[in-house]
PLY file of the C-alpha trace (Angstrom):
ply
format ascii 1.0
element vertex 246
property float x
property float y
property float z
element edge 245
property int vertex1
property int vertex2
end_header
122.43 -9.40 148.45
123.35 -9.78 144.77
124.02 -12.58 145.02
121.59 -13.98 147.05
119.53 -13.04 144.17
122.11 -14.59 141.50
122.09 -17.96 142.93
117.82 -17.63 143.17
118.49 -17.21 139.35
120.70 -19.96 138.30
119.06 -22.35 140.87
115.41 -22.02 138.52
113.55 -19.99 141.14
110.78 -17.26 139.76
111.22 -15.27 142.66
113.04 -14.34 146.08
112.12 -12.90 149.25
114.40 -11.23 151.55
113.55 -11.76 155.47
116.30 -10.59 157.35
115.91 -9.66 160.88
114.55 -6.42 161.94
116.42 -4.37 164.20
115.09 -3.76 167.86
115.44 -1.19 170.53
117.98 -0.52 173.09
120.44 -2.61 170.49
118.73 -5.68 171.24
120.46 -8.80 169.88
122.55 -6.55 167.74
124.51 -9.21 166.55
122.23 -10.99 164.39
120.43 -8.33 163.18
120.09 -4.65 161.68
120.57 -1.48 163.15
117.45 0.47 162.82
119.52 2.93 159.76
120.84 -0.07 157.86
117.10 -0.86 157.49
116.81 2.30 154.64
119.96 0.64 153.24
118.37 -3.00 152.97
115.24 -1.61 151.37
117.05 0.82 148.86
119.64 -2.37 148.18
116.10 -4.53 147.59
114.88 -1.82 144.98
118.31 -1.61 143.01
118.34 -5.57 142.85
114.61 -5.31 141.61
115.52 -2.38 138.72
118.87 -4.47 137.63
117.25 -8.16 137.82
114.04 -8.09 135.81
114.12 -11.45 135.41
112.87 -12.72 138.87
110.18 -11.46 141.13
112.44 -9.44 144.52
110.28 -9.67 147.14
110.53 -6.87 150.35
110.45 -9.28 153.78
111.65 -9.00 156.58
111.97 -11.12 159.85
110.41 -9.91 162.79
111.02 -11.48 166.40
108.30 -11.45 168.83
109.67 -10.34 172.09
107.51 -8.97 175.04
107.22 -5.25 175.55
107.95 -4.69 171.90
105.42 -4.59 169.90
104.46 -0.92 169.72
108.16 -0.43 168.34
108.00 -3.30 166.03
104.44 -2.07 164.66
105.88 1.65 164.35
108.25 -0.51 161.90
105.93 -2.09 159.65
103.62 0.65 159.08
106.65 2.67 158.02
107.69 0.24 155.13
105.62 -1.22 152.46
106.16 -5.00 152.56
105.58 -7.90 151.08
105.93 -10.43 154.08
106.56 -10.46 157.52
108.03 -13.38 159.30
107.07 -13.89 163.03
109.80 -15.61 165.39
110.17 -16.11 168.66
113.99 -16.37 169.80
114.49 -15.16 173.11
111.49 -15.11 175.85
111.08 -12.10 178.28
110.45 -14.36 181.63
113.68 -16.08 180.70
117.18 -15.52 182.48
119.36 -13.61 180.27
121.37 -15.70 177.27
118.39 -18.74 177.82
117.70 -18.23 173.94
115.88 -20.67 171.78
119.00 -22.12 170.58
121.17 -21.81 174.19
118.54 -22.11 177.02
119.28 -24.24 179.95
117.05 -25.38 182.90
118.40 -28.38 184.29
115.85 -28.84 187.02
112.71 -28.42 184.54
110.96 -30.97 182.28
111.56 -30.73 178.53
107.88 -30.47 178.46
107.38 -27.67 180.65
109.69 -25.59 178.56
108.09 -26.33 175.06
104.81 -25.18 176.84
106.41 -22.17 177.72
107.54 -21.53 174.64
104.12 -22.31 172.62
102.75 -20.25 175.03
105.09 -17.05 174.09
104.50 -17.98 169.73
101.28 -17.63 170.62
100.92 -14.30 172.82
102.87 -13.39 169.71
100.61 -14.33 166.78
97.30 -12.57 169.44
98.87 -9.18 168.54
98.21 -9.75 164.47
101.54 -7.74 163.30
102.53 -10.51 161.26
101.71 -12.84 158.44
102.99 -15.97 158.93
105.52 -17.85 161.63
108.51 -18.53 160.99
110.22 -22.20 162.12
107.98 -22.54 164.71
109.62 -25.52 166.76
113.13 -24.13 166.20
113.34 -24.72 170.30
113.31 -28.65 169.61
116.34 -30.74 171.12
117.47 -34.43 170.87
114.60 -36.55 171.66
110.62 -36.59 171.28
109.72 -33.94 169.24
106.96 -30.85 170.75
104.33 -32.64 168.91
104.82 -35.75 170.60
105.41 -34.64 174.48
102.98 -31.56 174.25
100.90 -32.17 170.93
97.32 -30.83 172.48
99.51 -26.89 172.90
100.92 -27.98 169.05
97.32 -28.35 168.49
96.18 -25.14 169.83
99.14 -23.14 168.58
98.46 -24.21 164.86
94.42 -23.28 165.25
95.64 -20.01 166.39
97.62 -19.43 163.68
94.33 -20.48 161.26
92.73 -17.61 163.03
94.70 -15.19 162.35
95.01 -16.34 158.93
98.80 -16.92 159.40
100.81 -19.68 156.90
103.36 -21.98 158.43
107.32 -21.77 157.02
108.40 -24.79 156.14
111.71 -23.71 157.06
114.75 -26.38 155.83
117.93 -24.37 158.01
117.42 -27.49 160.48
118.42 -29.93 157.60
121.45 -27.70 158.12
122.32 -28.35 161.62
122.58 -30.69 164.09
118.70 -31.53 164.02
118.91 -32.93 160.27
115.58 -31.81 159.70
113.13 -29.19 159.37
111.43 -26.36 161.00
108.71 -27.79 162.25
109.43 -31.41 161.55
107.87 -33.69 158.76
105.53 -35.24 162.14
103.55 -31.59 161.95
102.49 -31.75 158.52
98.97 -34.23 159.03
98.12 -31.44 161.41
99.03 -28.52 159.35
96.67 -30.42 156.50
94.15 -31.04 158.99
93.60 -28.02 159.65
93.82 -26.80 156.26
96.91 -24.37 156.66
98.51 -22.92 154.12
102.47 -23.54 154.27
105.11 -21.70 152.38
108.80 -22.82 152.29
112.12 -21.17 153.26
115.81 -22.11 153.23
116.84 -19.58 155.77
119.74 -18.30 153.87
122.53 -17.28 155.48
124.76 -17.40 153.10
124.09 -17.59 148.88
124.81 -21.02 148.64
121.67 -21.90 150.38
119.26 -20.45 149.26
116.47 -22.89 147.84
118.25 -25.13 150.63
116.74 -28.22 150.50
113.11 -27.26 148.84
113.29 -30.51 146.92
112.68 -32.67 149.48
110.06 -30.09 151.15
108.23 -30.21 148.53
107.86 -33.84 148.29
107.16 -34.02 151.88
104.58 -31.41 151.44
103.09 -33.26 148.47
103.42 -36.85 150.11
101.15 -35.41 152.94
98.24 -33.99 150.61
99.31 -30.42 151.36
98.01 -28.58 148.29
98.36 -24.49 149.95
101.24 -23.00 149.17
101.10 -19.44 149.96
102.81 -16.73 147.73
102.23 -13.10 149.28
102.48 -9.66 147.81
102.00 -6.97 150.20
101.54 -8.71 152.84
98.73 -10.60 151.50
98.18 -14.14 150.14
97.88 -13.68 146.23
98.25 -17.63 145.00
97.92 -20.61 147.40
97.86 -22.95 145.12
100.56 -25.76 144.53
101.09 -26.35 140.53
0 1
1 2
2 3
3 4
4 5
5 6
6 7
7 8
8 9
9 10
10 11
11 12
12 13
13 14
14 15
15 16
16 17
17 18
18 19
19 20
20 21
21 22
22 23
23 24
24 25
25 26
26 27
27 28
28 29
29 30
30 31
31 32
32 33
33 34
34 35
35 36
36 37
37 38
38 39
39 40
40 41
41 42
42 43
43 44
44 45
45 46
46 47
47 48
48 49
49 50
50 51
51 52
52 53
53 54
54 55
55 56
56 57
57 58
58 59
59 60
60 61
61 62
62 63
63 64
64 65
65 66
66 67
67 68
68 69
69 70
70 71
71 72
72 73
73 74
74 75
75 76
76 77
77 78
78 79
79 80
80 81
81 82
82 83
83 84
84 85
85 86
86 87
87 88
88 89
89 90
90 91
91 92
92 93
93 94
94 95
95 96
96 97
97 98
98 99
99 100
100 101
101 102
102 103
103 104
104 105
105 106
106 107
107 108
108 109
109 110
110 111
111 112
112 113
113 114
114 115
115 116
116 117
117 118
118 119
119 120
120 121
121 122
122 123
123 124
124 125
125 126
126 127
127 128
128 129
129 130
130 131
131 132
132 133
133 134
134 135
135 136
136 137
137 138
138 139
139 140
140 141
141 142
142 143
143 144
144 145
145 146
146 147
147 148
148 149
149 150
150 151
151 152
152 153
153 154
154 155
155 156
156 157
157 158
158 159
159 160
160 161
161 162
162 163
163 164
164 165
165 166
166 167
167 168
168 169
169 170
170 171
171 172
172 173
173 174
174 175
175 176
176 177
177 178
178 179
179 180
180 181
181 182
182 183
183 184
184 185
185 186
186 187
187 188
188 189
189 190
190 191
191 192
192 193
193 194
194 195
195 196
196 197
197 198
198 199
199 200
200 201
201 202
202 203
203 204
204 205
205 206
206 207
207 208
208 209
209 210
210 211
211 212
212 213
213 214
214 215
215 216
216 217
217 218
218 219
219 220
220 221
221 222
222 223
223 224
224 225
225 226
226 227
227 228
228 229
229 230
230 231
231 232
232 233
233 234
234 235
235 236
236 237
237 238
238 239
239 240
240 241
241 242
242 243
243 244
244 245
């Protein structure tokens, strides 16, 4: 995590949230995630970086999926710690066959269509129960081809006024730039709708490893700018201080 927060330093940033993904019950996913002690360890770690780095803001986050059945265990969570942002994702979907995650699912006999609605339909079940603060690459299901806005853009529609509801920010998250996808999370096509609707948007590289963290913000942020998007949201304590972009 050092030096996460090392390479947030040298590449100009003020400050640095860490989002990694909360653990779940019954070992859940345990692969890409932490065990539920490991959590104490990532939020002492956070505190040591914060006393030894004085020179950038160390934000508390973490990532937490939205998965049906859930959500009492994953609120116990959040009121237990005290932080600054909370990530909603969706990555696996209860009604789904076991191993059809976002990035892995396969229905051969159903429409592309008919599975992004399936999967707007699950983000938003998930941002109805309020537990978090803003969603996290939010068409991270997308595949080759017309985009969710373009074969199912009255549920993109809906999904995004939700998400103004609940007073929820959209991640412009750049890991897709990253992959196979070679763009973002959603794609550049959501962004007249996000300013629309007047949504703030904050923006995340998704780091995985040091080297990319800040991933790709350059050419966010001109995207966000070319589009007239002028809320970018900066939370402490789970709550939108600045939304301002300078």
């Amino acid at each position: 995590m050092r030096e996460y927060v090392e390479q947030a330093i040298q590449s100009g940033f003020s400050e640095i949230c860490f989002t990694d993904h909360i653990p779940l019950p019954d070992d859940f996913d345990q692969t890409h995630r932490m065990t539920l002690p490991q959590l104490d360890l990532y939020i002492a770690e956070i505190e040591q970086l914060r006393s030894s780095h004085p020179d950038i803001t160390i934000l508390t986050g973490i990532e937490a999926d939205y998965y049906r059945g859930f959500e009492k265990y994953v609120e116990k969570i959040l009121k237990r710690y005290d932080f600054d942002l909370v990530i909603m994702s969706v990555h696996f979907l209860k009604n789904w066959t076991a191993g059809n995650w976002v990035f892995d699912y396969s229905f051969p006999d159903k429409p592309l269509a008919d599975i992004y609605l399936e999967y707007l339909a699950e983000v938003r079940r998930g941002i109805k129960t309020g537990l978090f603060d803003l969603i996290g690459h939010i068409d991270i299901i997308k595949r080759d081809g017309p985009s969710l806005l373009q074969l199912v853009p009255d549920q993109v529609t809906r999904t995004l006024q939700l998400l103004k509801k609940y007073n929820m920010a959209v991640e412009i998250n750049s890991s897709g730039l990253r992959k196979d996808t070679r763009t973002c999370y959603p794609g550049y096509d959501w962004l007249p709708e996000i300013k629309r609707l007047d949504l703030p948007v904050t923006m995340g590289s998704d780091a995985h490893a040091p080297e990319q963290v800040g991933w790709g913000f350059a050419e966010i942020y001109e995207q966000i700018r070319m589009h007239g998007i002028n809320k970018l949201a900066v939370y402490r304590r789970r709550k939108i201080v600045s939304c301002q972009i300078p």
